[in-house]
MOPAC internal coordinates of N, CA, C and O (Angstrom, degrees):
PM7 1SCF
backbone

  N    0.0000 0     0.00 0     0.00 0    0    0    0
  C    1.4500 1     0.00 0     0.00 0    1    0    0
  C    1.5167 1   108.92 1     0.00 0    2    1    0
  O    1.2310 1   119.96 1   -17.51 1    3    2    1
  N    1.2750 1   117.68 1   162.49 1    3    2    1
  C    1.6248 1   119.23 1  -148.58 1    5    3    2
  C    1.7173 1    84.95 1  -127.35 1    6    5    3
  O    1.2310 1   114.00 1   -11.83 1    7    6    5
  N    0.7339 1   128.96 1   168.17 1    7    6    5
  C    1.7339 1   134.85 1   164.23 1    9    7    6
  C    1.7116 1    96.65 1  -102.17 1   10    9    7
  O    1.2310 1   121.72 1   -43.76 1   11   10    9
  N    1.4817 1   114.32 1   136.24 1   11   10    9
  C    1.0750 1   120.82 1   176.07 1   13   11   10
  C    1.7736 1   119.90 1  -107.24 1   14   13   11
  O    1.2310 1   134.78 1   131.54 1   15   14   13
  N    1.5996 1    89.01 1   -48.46 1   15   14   13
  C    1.3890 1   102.87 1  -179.64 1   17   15   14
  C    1.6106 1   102.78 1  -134.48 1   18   17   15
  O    1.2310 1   125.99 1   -36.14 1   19   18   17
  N    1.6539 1   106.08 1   143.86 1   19   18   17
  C    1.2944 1   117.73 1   166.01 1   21   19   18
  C    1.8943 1   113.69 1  -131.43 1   22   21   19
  O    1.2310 1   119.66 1   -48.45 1   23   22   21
  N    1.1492 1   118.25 1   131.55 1   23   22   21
  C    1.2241 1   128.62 1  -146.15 1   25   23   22
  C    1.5498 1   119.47 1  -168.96 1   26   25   23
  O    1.2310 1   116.97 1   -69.42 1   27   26   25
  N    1.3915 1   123.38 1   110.58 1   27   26   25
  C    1.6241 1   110.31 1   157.57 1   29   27   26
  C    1.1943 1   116.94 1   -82.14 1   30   29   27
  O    1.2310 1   112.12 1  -178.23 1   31   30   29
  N    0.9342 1   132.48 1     1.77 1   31   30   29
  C    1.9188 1   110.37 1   153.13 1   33   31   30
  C    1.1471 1   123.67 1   -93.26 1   34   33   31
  O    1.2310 1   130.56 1   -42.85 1   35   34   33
  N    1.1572 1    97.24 1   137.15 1   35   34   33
  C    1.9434 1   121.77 1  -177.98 1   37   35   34
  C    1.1439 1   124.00 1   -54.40 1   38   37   35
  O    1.2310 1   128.98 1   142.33 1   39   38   37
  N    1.5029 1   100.30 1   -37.67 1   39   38   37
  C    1.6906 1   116.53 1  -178.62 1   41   39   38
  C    1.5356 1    98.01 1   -71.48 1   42   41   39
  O    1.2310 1   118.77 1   148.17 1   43   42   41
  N    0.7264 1   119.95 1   -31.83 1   43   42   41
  C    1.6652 1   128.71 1  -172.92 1   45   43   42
  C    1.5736 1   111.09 1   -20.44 1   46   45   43
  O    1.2310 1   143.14 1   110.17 1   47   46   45
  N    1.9135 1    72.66 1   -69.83 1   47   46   45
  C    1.8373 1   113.24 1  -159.43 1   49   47   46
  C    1.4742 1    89.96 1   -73.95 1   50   49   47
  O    1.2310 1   121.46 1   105.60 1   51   50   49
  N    1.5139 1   114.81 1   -74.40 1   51   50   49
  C    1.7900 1   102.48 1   174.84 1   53   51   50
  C    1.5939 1   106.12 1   -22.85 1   54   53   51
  O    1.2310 1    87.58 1   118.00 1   55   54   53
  N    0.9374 1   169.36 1   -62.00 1   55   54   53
  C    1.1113 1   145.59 1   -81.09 1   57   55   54
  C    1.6516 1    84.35 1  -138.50 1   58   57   55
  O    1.2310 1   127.76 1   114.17 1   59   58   57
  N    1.2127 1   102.66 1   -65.83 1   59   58   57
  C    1.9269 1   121.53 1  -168.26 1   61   59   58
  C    1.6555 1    99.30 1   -62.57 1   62   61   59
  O    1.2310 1   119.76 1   144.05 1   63   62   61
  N    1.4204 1   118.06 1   -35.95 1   63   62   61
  C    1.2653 1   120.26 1   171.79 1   65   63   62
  C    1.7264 1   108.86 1   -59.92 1   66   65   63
  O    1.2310 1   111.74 1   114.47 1   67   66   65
  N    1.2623 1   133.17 1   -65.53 1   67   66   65
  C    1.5082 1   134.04 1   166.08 1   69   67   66
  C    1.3779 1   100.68 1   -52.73 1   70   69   67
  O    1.2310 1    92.56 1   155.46 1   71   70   69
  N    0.9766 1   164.35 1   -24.54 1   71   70   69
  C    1.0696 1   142.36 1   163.19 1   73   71   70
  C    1.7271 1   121.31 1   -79.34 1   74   73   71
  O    1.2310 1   127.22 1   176.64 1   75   74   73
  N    1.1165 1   103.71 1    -3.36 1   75   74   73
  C    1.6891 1   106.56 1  -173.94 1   77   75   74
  C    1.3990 1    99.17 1  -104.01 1   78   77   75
  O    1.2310 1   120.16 1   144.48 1   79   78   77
  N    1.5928 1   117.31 1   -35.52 1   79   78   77
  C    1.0352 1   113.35 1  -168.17 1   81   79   78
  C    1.5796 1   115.30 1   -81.76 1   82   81   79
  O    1.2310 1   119.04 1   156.80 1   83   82   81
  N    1.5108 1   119.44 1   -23.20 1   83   82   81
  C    1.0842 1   125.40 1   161.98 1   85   83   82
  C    1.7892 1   127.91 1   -60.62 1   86   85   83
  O    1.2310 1   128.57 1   153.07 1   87   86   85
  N    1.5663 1   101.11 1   -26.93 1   87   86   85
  C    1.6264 1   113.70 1   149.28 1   89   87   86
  C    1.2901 1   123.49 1   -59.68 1   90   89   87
  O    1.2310 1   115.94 1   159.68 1   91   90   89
  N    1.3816 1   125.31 1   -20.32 1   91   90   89
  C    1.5215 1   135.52 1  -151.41 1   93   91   90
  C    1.3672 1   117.83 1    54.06 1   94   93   91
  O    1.2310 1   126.32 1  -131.19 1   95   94   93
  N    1.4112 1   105.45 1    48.81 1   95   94   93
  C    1.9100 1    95.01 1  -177.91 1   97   95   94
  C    1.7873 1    91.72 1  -121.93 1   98   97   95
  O    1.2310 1   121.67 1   -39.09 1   99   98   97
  N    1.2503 1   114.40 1   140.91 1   99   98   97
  C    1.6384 1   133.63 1  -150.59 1  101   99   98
  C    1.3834 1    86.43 1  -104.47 1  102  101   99
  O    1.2310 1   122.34 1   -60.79 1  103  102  101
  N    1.5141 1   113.13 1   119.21 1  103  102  101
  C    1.7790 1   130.02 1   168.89 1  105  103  102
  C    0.7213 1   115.56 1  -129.05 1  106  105  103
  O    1.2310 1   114.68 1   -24.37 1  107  106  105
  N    1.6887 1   127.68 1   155.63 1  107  106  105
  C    1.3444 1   142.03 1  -167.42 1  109  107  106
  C    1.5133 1   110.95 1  -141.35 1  110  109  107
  O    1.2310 1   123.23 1   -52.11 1  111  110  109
  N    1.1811 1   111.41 1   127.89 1  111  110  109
  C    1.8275 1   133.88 1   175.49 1  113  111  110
  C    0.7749 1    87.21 1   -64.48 1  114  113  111
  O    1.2310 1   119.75 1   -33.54 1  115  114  113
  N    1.1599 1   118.08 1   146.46 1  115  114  113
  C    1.6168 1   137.86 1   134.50 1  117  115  114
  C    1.8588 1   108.89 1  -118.53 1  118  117  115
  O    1.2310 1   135.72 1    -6.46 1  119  118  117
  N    1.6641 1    87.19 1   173.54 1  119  118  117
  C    1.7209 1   101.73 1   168.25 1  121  119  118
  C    1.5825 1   100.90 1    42.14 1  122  121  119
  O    1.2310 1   118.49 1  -145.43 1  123  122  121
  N    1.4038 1   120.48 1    34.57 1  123  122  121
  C    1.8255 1   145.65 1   148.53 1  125  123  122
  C    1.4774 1   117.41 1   -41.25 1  126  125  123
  O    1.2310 1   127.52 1   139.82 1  127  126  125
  N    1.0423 1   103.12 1   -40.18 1  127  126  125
  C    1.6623 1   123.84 1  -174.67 1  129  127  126
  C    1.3260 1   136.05 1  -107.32 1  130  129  127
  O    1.2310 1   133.05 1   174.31 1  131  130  129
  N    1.4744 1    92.39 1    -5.69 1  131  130  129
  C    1.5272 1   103.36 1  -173.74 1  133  131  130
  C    1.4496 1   123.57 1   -85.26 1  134  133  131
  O    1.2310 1   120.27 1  -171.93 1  135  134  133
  N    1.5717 1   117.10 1     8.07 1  135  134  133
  C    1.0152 1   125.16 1   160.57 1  137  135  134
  C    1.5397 1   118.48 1   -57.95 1  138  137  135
  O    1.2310 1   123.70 1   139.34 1  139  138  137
  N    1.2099 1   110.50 1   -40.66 1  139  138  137
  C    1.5479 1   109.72 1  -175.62 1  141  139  138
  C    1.4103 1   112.39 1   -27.96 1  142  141  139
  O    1.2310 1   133.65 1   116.30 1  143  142  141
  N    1.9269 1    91.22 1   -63.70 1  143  142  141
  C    1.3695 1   119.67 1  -168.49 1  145  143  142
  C    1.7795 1   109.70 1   -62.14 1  146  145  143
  O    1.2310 1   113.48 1   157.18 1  147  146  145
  N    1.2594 1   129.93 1   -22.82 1  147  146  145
  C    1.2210 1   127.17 1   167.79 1  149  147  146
  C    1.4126 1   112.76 1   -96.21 1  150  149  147
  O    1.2310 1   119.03 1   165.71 1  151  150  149
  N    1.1421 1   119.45 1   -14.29 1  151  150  149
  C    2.0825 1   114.00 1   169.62 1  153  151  150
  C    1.5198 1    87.40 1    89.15 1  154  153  151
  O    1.2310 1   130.08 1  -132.72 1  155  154  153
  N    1.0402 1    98.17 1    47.28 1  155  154  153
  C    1.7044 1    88.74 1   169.11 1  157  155  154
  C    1.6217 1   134.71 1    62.84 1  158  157  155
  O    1.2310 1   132.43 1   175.27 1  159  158  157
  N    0.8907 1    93.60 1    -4.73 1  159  158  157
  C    1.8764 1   102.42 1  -161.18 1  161  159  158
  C    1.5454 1   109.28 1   -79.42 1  162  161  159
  O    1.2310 1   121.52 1   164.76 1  163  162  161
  N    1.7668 1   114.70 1   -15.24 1  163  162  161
  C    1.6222 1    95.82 1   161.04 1  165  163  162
  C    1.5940 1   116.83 1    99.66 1  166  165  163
  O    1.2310 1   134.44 1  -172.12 1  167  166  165
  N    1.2024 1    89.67 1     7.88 1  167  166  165
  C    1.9837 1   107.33 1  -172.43 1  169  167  166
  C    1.5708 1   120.55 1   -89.90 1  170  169  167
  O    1.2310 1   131.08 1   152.46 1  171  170  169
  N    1.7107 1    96.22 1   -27.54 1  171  170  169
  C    1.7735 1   103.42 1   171.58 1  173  171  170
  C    1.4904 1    99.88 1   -99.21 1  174  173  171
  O    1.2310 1   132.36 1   -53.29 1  175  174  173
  N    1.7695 1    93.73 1   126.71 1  175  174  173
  C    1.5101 1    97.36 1   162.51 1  177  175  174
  C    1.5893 1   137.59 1   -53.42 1  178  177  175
  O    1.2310 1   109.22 1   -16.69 1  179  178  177
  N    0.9333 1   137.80 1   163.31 1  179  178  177
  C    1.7017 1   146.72 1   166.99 1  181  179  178
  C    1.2002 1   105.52 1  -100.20 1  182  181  179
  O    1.2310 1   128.14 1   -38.23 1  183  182  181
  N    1.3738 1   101.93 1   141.77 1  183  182  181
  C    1.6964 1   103.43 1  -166.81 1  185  183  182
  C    1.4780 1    93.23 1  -119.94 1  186  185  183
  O    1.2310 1   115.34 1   -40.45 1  187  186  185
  N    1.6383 1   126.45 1   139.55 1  187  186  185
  C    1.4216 1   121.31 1   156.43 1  189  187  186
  C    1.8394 1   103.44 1  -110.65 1  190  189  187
  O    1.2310 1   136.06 1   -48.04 1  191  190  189
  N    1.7573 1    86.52 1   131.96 1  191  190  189
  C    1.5735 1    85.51 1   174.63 1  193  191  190
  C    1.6771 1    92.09 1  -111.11 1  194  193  191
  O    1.2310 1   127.03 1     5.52 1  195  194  193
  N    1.3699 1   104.09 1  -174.48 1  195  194  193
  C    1.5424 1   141.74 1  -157.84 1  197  195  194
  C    1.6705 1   125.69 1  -156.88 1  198  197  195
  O    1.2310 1   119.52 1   -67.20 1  199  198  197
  N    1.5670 1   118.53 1   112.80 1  199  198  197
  C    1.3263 1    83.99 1   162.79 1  201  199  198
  C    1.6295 1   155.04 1    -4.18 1  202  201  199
  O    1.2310 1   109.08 1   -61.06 1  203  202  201
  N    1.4642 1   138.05 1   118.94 1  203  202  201
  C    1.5164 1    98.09 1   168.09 1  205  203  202
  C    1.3881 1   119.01 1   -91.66 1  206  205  203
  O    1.2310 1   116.58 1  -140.53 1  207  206  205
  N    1.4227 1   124.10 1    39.47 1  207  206  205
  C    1.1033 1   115.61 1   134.16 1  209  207  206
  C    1.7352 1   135.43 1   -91.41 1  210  209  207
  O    1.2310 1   133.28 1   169.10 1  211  210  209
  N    1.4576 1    91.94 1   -10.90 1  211  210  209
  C    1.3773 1   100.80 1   166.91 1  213  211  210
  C    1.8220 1   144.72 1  -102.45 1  214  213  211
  O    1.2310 1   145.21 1   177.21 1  215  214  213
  N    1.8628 1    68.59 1    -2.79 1  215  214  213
  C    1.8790 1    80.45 1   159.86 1  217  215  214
  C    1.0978 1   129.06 1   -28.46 1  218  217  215
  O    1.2310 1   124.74 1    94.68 1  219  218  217
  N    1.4177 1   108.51 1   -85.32 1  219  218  217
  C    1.4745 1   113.95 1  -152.14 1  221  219  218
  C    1.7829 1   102.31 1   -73.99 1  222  221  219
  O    1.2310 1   111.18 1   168.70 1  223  222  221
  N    1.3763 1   134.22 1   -11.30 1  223  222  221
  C    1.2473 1   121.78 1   154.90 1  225  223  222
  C    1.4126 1   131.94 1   -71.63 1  226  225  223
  O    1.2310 1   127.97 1   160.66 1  227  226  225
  N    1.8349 1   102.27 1   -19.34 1  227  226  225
  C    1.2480 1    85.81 1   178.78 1  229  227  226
  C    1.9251 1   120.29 1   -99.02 1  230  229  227
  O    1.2310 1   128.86 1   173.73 1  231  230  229
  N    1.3684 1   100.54 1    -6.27 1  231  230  229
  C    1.4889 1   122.56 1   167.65 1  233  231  230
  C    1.5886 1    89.38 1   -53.48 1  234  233  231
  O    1.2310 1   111.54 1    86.47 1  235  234  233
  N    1.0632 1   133.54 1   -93.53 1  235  234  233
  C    1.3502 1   145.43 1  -176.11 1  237  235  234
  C    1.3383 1   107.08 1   -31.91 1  238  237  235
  O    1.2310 1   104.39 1   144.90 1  239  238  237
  N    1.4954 1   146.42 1   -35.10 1  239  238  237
  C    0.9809 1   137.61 1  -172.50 1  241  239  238
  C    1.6524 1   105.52 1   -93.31 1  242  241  239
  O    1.2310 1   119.58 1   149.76 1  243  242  241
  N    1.4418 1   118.42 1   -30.24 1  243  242  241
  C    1.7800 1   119.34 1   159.62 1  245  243  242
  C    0.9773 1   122.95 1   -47.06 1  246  245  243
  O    1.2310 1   125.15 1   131.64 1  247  246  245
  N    1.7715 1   107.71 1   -48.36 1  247  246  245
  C    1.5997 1   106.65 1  -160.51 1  249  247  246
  C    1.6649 1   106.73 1  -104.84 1  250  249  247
  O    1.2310 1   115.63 1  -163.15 1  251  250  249
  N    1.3285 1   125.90 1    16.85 1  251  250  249
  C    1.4038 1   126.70 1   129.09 1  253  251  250
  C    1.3989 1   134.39 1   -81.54 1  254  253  251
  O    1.2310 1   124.08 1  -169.95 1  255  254  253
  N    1.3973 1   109.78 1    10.05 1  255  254  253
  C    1.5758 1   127.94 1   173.11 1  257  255  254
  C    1.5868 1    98.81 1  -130.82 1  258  257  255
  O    1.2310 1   117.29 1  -129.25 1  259  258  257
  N    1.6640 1   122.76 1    50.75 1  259  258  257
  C    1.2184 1   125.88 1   175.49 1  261  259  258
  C    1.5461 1   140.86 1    22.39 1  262  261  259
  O    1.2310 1   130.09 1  -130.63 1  263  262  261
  N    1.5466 1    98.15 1    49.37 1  263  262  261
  C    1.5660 1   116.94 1   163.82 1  265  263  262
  C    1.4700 1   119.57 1   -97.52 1  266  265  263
  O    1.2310 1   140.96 1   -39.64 1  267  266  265
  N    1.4538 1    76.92 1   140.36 1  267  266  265
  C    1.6677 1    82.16 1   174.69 1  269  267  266
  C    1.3427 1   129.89 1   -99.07 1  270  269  267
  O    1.2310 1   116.65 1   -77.25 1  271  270  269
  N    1.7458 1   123.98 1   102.75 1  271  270  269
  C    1.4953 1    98.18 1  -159.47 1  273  271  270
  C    1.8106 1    91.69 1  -122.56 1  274  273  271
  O    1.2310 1   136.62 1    13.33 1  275  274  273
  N    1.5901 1    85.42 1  -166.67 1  275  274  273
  C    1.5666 1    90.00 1  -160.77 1  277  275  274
  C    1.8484 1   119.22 1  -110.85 1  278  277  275
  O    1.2310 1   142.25 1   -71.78 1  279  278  277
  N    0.9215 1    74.40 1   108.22 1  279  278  277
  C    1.7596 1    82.85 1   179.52 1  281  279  278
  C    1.4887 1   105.51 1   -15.29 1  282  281  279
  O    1.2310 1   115.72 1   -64.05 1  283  282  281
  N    1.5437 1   125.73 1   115.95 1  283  282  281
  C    1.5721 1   116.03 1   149.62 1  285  283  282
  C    1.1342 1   138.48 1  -125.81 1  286  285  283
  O    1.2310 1   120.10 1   180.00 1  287  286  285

């Protein structure tokens, strides 16, 4: 699995998640839980991974729904 998106907002992932899934491309949260470990406050990013075969379609399918992601 490839990391697609890294992000502390929630809405983010909600958002990129309905939109991937409406592509049919299968993603996975990570770092879900790691709030515990920060008390909640929202400072460690959430990571969405992706196939890497489905990378580079789903990069392309974010950033025609105006995301900003990060070159890797």
């Amino acid at each position: 699995m490839k990391q697609l998106l890294r992000t502390t907002d929630p809405t983010q992932i909600i958002y990129a998640k309905a939109i991937l899934s409406g592509e049919d491309i299968d993603c996975f949260e990570m770092d879900v839980h790691m709030s515990v470990l920060e008390g909640s406050l929202g400072i460690l990013p959430r990571r969405l991974m992706v196939l890497d075969d489905d990378l580079n379609q789903a990069r392309r399918i974010l950033r025609d729904h105006d995301f900003e992601l990060e070159d890797l």
